[in-house]
NUKE-59768 format. One record per residue (C-alpha): residue number from 0; x negated, y, z negated; residue in one letter. Coordinates in pm, whole numbers, always signed. Example, Ala and Ser with C-alpha at 12.3 -4.5 7.8 and 13.67 -1.06 7.14 Angstrom:
residues 2
<seq 0; px -1230; py -450; pz -780; type A> $
<seq 1; px -1367; py -106; pz -714; type S> $
//
This chain:
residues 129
<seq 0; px +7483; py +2594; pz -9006; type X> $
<seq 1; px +7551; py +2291; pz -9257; type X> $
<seq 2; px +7929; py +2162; pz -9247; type X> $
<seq 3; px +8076; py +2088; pz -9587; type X> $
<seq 4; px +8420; py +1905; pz -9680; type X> $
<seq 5; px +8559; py +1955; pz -9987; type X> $
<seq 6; px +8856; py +1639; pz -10072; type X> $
<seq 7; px +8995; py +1749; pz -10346; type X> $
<seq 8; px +9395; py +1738; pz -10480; type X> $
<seq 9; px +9357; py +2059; pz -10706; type X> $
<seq 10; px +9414; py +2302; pz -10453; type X> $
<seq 11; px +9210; py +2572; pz -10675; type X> $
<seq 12; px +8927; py +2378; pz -10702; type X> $
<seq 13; px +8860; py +2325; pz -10343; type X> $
<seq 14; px +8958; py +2653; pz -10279; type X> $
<seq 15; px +8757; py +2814; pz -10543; type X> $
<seq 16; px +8456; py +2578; pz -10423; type X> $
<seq 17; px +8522; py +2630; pz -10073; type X> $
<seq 18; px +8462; py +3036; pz -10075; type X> $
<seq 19; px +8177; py +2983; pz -10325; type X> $
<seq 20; px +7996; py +2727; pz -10070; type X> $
<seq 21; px +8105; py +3025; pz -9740; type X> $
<seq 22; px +7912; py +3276; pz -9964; type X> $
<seq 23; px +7649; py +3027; pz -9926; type X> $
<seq 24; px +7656; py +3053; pz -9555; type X> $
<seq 25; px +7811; py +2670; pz -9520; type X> $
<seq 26; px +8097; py +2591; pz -9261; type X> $
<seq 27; px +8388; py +2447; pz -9499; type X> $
<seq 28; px +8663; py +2263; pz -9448; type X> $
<seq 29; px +8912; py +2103; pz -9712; type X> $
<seq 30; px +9158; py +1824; pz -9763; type X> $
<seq 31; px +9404; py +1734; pz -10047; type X> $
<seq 32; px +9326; py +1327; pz -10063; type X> $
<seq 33; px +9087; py +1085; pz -9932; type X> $
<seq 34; px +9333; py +972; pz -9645; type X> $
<seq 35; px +9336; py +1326; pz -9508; type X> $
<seq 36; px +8960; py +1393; pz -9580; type X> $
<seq 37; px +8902; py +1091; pz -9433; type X> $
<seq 38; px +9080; py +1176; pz -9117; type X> $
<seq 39; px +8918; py +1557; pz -9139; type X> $
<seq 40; px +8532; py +1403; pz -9154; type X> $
<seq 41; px +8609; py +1222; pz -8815; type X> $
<seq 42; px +8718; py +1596; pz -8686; type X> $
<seq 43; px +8482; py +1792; pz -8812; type X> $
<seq 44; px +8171; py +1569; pz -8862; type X> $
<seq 45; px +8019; py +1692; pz -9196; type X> $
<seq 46; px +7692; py +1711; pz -9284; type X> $
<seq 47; px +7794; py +1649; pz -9675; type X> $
<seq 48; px +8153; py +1572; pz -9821; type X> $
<seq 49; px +8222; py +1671; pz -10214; type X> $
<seq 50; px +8521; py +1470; pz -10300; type X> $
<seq 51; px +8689; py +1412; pz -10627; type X> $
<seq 52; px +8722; py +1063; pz -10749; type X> $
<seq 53; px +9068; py +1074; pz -10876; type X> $
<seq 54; px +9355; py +1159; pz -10621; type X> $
<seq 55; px +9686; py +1053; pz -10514; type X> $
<seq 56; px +9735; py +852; pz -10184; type X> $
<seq 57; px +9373; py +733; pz -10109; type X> $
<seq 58; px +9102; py +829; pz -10409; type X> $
<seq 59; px +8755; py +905; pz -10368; type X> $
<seq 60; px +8556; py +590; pz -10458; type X> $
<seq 61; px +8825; py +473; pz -10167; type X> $
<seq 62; px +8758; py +737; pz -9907; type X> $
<seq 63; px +8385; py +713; pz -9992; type X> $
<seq 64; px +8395; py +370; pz -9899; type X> $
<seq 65; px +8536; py +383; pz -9558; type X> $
<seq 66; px +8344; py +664; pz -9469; type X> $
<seq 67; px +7990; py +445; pz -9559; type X> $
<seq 68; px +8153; py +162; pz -9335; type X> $
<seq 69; px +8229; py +432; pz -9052; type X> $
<seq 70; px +7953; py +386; pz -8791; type X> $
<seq 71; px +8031; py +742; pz -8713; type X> $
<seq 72; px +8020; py +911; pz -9038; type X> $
<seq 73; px +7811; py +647; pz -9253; type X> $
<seq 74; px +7531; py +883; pz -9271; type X> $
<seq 75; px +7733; py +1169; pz -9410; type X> $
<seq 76; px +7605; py +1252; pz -9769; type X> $
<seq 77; px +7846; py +1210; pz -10004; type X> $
<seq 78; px +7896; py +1423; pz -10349; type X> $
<seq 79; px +8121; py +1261; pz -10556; type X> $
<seq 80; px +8269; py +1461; pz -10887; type X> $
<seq 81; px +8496; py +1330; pz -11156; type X> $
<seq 82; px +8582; py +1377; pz -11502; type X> $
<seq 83; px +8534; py +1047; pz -11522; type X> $
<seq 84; px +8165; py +939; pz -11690; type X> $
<seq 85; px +7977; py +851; pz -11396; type X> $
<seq 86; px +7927; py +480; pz -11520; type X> $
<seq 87; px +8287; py +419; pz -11490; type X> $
<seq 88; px +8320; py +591; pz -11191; type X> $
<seq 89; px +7991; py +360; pz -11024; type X> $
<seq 90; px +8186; py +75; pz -11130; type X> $
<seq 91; px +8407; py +140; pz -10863; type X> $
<seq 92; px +8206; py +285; pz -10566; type X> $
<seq 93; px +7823; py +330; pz -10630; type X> $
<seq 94; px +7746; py +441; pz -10241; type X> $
<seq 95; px +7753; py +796; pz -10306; type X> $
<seq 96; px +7439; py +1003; pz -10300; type X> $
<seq 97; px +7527; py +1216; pz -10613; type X> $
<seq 98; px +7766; py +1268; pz -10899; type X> $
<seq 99; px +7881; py +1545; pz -11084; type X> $
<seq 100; px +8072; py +1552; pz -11394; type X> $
<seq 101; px +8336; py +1781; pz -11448; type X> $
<seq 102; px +8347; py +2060; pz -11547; type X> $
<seq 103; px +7998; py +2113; pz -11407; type X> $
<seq 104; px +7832; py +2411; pz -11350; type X> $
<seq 105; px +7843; py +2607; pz -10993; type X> $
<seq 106; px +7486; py +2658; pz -11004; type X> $
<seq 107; px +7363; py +2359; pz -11074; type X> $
<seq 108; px +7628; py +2199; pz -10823; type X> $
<seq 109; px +7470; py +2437; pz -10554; type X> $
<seq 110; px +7120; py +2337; pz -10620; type X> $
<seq 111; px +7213; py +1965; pz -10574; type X> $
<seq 112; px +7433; py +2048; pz -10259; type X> $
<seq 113; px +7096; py +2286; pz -10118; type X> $
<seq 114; px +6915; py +1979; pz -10218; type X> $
<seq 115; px +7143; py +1729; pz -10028; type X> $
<seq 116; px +7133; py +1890; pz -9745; type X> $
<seq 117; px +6791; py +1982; pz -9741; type X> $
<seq 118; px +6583; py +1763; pz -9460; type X> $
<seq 119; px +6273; py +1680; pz -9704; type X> $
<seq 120; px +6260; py +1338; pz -9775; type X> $
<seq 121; px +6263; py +1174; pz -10143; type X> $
<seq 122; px +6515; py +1106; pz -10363; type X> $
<seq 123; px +6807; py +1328; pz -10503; type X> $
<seq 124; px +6868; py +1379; pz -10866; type X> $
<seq 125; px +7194; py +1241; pz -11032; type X> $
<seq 126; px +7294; py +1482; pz -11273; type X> $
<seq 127; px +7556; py +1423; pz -11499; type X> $
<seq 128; px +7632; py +1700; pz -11689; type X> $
//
């Protein structure tokens, strides 16, 4: 079983994301800012973390950054969402392995998460919509 965290400071959303991604038959875990997610992924070791990019304490272009320089977790795929346009979002952290734009569709967001964590090689779309 995959393990998914979900960093996200709108309770809801990761919450709302989180059951959605059980359903799929994913382990999930959540946190409400990049410090705590970042704290969490050394816990739990994901397999792929979906964070927003804008939070308080520690955003996600921040926490996305650390976790690429963690030996531990640097391999951990990395789903970053925003309602930010990706290009100004890349200016800030361009390590992730995905983007999403909100609001985005859950379908399409479970596709690319089925196709993150699938184990064929090649490269993953960037969809933006």
């Amino acid at each position: 079983m995959k393990t998914i965290l979900v960093v996200d400071d709108e309770f809801g959303n990761a919450e709302v994301l989180g059951l959605i991604l059980e359903e799929e038959g994913y382990r999930v875990f959540c946190a409400a800012n990049g410090r705590d997610g970042l704290e969490r992924a050394k816990d739990v070791a994901p397999d792929l973390i979906v964070v927003d990019y804008m939070m308080p304490i520690m955003n996600g272009a921040e926490m996305a950054r650390l976790v690429r320089a963690s030996p531990k977790l640097s391999h951990v795929k990395i789903l970053l969402h925003s309602g930010l346009s990706e290009s100004v979002v890349r200016e800030q952290f361009d390590g992730y392995d995905a983007f999403l734009r909100k609001p985005y569709n859950v379908d399409m967001a479970l596709r690319l998460i089925t196709e993150l964590l699938s184990d064929a090689p090649g490269d993953v779309p960037r969809p933006s919509a």
